[in-house]
N, C-alpha and C positions, 0 to 999 in steps of 0.2 A: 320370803316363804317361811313359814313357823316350820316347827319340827316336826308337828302330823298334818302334813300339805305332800301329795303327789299328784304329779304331774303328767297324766296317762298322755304315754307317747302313741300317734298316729290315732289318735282319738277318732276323728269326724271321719276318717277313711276305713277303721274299723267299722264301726256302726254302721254306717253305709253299707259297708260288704255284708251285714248280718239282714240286708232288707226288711229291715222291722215291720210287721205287719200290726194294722192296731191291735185286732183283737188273737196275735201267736201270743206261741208261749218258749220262753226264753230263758238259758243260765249261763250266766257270769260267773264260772268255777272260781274267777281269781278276781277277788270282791275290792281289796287293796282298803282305798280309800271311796270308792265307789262311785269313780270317774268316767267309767265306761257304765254302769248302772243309770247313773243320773241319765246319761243321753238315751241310752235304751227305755229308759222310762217316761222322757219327755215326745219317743215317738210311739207310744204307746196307748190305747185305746181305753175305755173303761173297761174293760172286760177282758184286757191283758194280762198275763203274768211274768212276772220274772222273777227268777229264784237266785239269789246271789251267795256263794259258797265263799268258805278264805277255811285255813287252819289257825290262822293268827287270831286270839280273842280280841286284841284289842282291835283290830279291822272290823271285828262282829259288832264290840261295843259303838264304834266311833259310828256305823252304817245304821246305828237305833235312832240317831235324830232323821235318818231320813221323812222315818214316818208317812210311810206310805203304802196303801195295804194291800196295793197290787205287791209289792214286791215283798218276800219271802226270803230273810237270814239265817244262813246254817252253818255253824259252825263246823266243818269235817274237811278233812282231807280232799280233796278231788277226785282221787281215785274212786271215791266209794259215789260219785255222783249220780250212779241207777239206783243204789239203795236209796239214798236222800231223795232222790223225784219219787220214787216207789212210796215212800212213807207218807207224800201228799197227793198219793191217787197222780200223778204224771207217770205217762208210760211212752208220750214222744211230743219232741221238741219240734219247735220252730228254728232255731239256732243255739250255736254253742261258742262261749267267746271264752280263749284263754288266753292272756298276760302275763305271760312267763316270766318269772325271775325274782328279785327282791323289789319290795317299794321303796320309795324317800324314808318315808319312817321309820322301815327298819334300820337302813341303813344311818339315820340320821341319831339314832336312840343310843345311846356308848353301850347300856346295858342291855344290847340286844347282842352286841357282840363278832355285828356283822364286817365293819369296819376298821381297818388299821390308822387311820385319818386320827380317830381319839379313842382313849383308852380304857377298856370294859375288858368285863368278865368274857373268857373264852365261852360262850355259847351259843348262835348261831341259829337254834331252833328256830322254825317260824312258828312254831306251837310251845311253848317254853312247858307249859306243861307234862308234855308225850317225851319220850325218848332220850336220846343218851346225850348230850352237851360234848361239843368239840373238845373242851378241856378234857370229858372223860373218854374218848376219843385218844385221844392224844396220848392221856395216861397206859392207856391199854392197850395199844394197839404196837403190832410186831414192829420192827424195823420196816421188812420186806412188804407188812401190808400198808402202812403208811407209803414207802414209797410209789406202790403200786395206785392207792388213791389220786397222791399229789400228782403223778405221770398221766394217767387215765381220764381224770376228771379235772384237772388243770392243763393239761395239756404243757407242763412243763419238763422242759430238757436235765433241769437241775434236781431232778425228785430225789435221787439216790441219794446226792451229796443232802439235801434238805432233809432227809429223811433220818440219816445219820448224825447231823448236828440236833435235830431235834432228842432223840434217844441220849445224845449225851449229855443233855442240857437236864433231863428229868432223871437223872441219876442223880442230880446234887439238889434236885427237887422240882416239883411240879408246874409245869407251862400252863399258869390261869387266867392269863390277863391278854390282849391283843396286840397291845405294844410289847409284850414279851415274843409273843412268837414272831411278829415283825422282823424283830431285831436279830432271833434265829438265822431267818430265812434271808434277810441282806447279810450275814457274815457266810452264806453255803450260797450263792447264785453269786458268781464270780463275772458275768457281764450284765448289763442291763439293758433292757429297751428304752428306747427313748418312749419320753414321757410316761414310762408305763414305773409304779415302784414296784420293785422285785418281788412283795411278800402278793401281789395282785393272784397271779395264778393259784397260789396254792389258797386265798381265803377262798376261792372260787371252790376250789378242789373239796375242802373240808367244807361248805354251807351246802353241794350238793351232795355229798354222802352223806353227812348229817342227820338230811333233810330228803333222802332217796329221791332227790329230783325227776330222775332221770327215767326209774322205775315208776315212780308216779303218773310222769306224763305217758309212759307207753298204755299206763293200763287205762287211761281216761280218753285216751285216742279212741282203743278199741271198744270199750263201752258206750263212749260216747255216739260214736257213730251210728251205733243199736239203738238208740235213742230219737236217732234226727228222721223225721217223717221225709219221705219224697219232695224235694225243692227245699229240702233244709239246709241252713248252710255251717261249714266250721269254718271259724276263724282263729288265725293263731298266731301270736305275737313274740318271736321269739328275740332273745338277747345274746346266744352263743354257738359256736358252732356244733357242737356236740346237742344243742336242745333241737336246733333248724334241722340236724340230717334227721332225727329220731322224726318231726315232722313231716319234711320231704319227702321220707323212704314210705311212710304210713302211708302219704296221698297216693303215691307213687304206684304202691301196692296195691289199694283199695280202689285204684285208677283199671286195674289188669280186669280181665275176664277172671270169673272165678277157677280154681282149682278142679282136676276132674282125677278119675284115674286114669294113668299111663293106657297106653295101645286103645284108648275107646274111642268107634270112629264116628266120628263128630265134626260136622263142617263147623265153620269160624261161627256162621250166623246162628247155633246152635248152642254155643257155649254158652256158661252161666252170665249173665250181664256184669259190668263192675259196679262195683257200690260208691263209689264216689265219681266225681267230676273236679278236676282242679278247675279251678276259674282266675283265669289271667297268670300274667306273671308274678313274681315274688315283688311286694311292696316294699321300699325304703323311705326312710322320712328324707324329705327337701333339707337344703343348705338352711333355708329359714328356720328350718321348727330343732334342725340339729344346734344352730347358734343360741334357741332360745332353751334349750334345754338339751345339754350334752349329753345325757344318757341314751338318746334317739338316735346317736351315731351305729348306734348295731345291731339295732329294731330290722327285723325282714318277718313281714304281714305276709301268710300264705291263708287263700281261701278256697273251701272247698264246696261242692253242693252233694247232696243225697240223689242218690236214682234212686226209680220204680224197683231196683232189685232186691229182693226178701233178703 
């Protein structure tokens, strides 16, 4: 595999769940390398569109040989995905495909900063252009909020202790490189998991603050969904447990009868409809496609569809 090759996990069962119709109209918020694109555009019609978004430029640049003029590249955040359809006269989808997390290529790239594996500039951005870099992160940030990241958003036990060898390590100068913080984070995590290296939770930790993962996907849920016409579908590909429940809980919710005021009497059949429908259960990749590609081990595919409710 070269170093800008990814490997979209649960590919042909996505696609499938988005019911491509020839002539909908369809976005790819999370454009990568544009592996789910290609297949959404190979079940596509003349007179279909698909709009494929990423923050990462070089995603945008790498998706120009597609060359193809159903499909539509835009470089923005996700979140802002009703503005970007607004700006080409779209005002609702046919479906909505998101593939959460990091690509191969980021991760594969040393100067993107995402991995401890080899050694790069602490930054992490998926947009290198926009915002603040882990290193200046790192330099700035309290004690207490650093720990509160690494614990919240790593989901690690060790945050406190990690948090205060970090601080004391950038007293004698500043944490910029990824094998530096590595090396931090294994002398303050005092057990380890098997097969997992110590410094795993908290690159986690710091690439979704970073990069406001988390905030991102809640607002492109609920924008999104404003978007998806009647029988539209969302599909969602997540990699962690903190990104699945922010999924879950959206379907979950958007699953309920609408909201009313308190004491107004109102039979069941009368309340406001829900705006979504889950459909099936949560998808996992097979023992085959995890052997051929390990990152698939923590893939869970949830889909949903649009109701008739305004």
């Amino acid at each position: 595999m070269t170093i800008d090759a990814h490997v979209p996990v649960l590919l042909e069962e996505a696609v499938d769940a988005l019911q491509v119709c020839p002539d909908g109209c369809y976005v790819d918020c999370t454009f990568g390398r544009g592996g789910h694109s290609r297949a959404i555009l190979a079940r596509l019609g003349p007179a279909g569109r698909l709009f494929a978004v990423d923050r990462d430029p070089r995603a945008i640049e790498a998706g120009a040989a597609i060359g193809d003029r159903r499909l539509t590249l835009v470089h923005s955040a996700f979140s802002r995905v009703r503005e970007v359809l607004a700006q080409h006269g779209v005002v609702a989808l046919d479906g909505m495909l998101l593939d959460l997390g990091v690509s191969s290529p980021q991760v594969d790239t040393p100067e993107r900063g995402f991995s401890f594996r080899v050694d790069g500039p602490l930054d992490m951005r998926m947009d290198p252009t926009h915002g603040t870099s882990a290193a200046e992160f790192l330099a700035e940030a309290s004690e207490r909020e650093l720990g509160e990241v690494i614990r919240d958003y790593g989901e690690e036990r060790f945050a406190k202790q990690i948090a205060r060898a970090i601080v004391a390590t950038r007293t004698r100068g500043p944490v910029r490189t990824t094998r530096e913080l590595a090396a931090i984070v294994a002398t303050a995590v005092r057990t380890r998991e098997p097969h997992q290296d110590p410094a795993t939770r908290t690159f986690q930790a710091l690439r979704i603050h970073v990069n406001q993962e988390l905030e991102e996907l809640s607002l492109v849920l609920a924008r999104g969904v404003e978007l998806l016409r009647a029988g539209g579908r969302l599909v969602v590909l997540s990699f962690h447990s903190l990104e699945d429940r922010i999924v879950k809980r959206f379907i979950r919710d958007q699953a309920r009868p609408g909201s009313i005021p308190d004491r107004l009497p109102l039979r069941a059949a009368e309340l406001p409809p829900p705006r979504l429908v889950p459909l099936g259960k949560p998808v996992r990749a097979s023992a085959a496609q995890i052997a051929a590609n390990p990152r698939a081990r923590s893939a869970v595919m949830r889909v949903a569809e649009r109701t008739e409710a305004p």
